[in-house]
N, C-alpha and C positions, 0 to 999 in steps of 0.2 A: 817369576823372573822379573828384572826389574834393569832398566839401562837408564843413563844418565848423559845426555848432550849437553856439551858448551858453546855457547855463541860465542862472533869473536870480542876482542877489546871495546874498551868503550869509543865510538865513533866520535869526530867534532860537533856534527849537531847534535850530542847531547850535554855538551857543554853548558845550555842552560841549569841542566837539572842538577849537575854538580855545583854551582849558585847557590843555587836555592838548598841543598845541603849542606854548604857553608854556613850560610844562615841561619837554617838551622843551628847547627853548633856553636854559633856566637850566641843566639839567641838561649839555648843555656845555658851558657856560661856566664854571660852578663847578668844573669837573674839568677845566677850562685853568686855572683862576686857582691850584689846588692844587697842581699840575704847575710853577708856575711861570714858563708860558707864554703867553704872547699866545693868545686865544680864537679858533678857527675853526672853523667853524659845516659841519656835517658835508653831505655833496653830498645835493642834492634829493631827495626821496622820495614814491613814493606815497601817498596815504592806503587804509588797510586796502580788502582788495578789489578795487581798481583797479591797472591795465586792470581792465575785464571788457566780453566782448563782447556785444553788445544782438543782433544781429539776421544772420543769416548764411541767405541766399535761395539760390537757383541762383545769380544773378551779381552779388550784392550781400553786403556785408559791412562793419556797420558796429560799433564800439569803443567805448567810455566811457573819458575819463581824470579823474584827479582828484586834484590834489597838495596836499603840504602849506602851499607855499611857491610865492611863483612863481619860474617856472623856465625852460629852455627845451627845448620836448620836441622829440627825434629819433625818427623811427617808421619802419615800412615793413612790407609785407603781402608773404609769402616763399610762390611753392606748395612744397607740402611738409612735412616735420615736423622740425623740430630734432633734430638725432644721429639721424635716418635719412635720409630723402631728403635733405637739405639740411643745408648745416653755418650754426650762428646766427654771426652776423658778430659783430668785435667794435665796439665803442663810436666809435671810429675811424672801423671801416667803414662804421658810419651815418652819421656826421656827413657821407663823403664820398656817401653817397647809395648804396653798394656793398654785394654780396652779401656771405660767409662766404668766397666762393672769388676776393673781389674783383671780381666783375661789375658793371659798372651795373645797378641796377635801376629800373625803368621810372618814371618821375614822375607816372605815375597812380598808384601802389602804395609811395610813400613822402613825405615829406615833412618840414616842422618849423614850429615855429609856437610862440610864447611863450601860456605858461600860466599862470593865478593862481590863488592859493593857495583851496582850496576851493572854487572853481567847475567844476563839468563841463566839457567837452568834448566830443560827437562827432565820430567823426568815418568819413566813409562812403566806399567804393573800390568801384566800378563794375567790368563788364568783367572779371570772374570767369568759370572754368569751374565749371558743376555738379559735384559728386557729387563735388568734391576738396578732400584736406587742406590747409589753409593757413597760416601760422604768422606771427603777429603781434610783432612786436619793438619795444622802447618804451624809450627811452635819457633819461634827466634830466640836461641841463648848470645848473650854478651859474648865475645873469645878474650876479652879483659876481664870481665868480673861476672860471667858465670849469668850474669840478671835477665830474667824472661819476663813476659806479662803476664798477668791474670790469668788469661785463657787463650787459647788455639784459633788462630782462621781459620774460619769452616768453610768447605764451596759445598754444595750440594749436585751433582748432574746425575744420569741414566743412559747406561749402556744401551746399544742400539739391540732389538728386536734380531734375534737370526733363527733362523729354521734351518732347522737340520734336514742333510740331502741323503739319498739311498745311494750309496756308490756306483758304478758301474757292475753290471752280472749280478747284481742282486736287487732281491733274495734270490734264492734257487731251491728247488727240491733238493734235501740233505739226503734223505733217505724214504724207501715207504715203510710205514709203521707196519706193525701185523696187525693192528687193529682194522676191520671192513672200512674202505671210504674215506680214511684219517689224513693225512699230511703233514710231514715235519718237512719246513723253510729255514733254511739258514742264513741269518742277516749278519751284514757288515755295518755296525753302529760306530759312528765317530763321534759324537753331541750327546752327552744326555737327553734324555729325550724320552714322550711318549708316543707309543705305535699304533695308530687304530686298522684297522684290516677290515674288508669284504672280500667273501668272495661269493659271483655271481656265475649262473651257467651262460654259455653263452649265445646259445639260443633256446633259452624257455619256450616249453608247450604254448602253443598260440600266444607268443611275444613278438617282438620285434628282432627282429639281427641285432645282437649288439656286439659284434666281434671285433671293432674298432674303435667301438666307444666307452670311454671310465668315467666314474662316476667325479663330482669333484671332488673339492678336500673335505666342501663342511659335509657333503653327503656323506663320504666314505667315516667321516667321524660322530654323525647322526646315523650309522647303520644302514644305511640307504642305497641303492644302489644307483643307474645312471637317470632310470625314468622317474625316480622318487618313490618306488616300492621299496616298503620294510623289508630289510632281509633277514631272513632265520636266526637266529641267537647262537645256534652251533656253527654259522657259517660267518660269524662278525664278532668281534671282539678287540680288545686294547691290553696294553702292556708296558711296559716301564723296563728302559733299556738302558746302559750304562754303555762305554766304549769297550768297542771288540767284538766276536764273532758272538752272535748268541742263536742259540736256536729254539724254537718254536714248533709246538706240535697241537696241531688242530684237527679234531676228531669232526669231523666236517659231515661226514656220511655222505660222503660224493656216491654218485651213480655210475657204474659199470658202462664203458662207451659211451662217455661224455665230455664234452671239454669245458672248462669252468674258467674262470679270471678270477686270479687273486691280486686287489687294489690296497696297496697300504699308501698310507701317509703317516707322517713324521711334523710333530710339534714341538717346542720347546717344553721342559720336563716343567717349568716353573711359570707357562706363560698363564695370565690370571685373565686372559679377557677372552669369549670368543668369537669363532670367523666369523658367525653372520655381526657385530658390535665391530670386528674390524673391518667388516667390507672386504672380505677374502674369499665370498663362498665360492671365485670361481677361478681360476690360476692367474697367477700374476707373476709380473718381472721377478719382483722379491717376496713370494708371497708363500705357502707351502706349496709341493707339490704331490701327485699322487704317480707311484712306480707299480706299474700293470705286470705279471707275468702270468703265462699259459699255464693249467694245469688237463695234461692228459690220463683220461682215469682210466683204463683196460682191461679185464679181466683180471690179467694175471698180474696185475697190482693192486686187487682190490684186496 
């Protein structure tokens, strides 16, 4: 999705800067008239600074433009960084709406739209992955004579980091399998995302109580449980969740007349660095969290 704000007219104190854009244009014309030649007026430009990007969220990202003249602007939002991941298209390749490599690019993440001279523009693209590079391209056609530059403004920024949260009432037991000791959870996923899971009893043979206590994120993602004991391989595991109800079936081999804690956490599906590298191992404001629920195992659900 993609929206577009206008600021309003041009205010008095920018009065200088329409000056200085007259000048400009005497300043070419007088060096056509000297030349000998018929005067034509150099292709569309920005004014100093612009682009520049205003606001870049987990899946939001929006631009500032700001021309001299009006014009009509080619744009598109690229993941990736110019001359590394991705190659910057040229002038051409906007106009047709395509990548660097000639790909279509999606019509959420590009576009064009006539611009007037010294007034703003936002403009905002939805539908973003967190915690990635993404590269802005911004092309000025003449609305007299069609003429663009060489190449594209580039900006480069990075979406902000977000961790995906476990809804409210979930997970919950979906159902009991028929297999002995098993569990199927049913999660409510809104983020892509990866799932890592423990589950711990919750008072182990000469251990400590731990009936109020979870393990944290990096533990519960290291397999670990609260006190930094390894936990079983049947009873810890990870997953890859896309949006909407998914469920989950863990053959756990819970014990008859026990109570157990099942601890997930939730990462971003694409995040490249980990907790203990960000200093997360242990809950923060914005940091992941880990969502606890009860598991009672009884006979006659075994």
């Amino acid at each position: 999705c993609c929206w577009i704000m206008f600021e309003s007219p041009l205010e008095l104190r920018e009065k200088p800067a329409v000056a200085r854009f007259i000048r400009y244009l005497k300043r070419d014309t007088t060096a056509a008239s000297q030349s000998g030649s018929r005067a034509v007026l150099a292709y569309p430009r920005f004014y100093d600074g612009y682009p520049q990007v205003v606001e870049a969220r987990s899946r939001v990202l929006s631009f500032e433009v700001r021309t001299m003249e009006p014009a009509k602007l080619f744009w598109c939002v690229l993941p990736g960084v110019a001359g590394g991941d991705i190659k910057a298209p040229t002038t051409r390749q906007m106009q047709l709406g395509e990548d660097g490599l000639g790909r279509p690019v999606d019509s959420s993440l590009r576009g064009k739209l006539d611009v007037f001279g010294y007034n703003r523009r936002t403009i905002t693209c939805g539908g973003l992955e967190p915690d990635t590079q993404y590269t802005i391209c911004c092309v000025l056609a003449s609305n007299s004579t069609g003429q663009m530059p060489d190449g594209a403004t580039v900006l480069r920024t990075k979406t902000d980091l977000c961790f995906p949260i476990v809804p409210t009432g979930y997970p919950k037991v979906n159902n009991v399998p028929s297999a002995p000791g098993a569990v199927e959870l049913l999660f409510h996923i809104t983020d892509p995302c990866r799932a890592y899971y423990v589950i711990t009893p919750q008072n182990p043979a000469g251990g400590a109580n731990r009936l109020h206590v979870a393990p944290t994120p990096a533990q519960v993602v290291s397999g670990e449980g609260a006190t930094g004991e390894k936990v079983p391989e049947h009873r810890s595991g990870t997953f890859l969740a896309s949006p909407g109800f998914v469920e989950v079936f863990v053959d756990a081999r819970l014990e008859a007349d026990q109570v157990y804690s099942f601890h997930v956490t939730l990462l971003p599906r694409n995040m490249k660095m980990t907790l203990t590298q960000m200093n997360l191992g242990t809950a923060a404001e914005d940091g992941p969290k880990v969502t606890s629920i009860y598991l009672q195992v009884t006979k006659e659900n075994q």
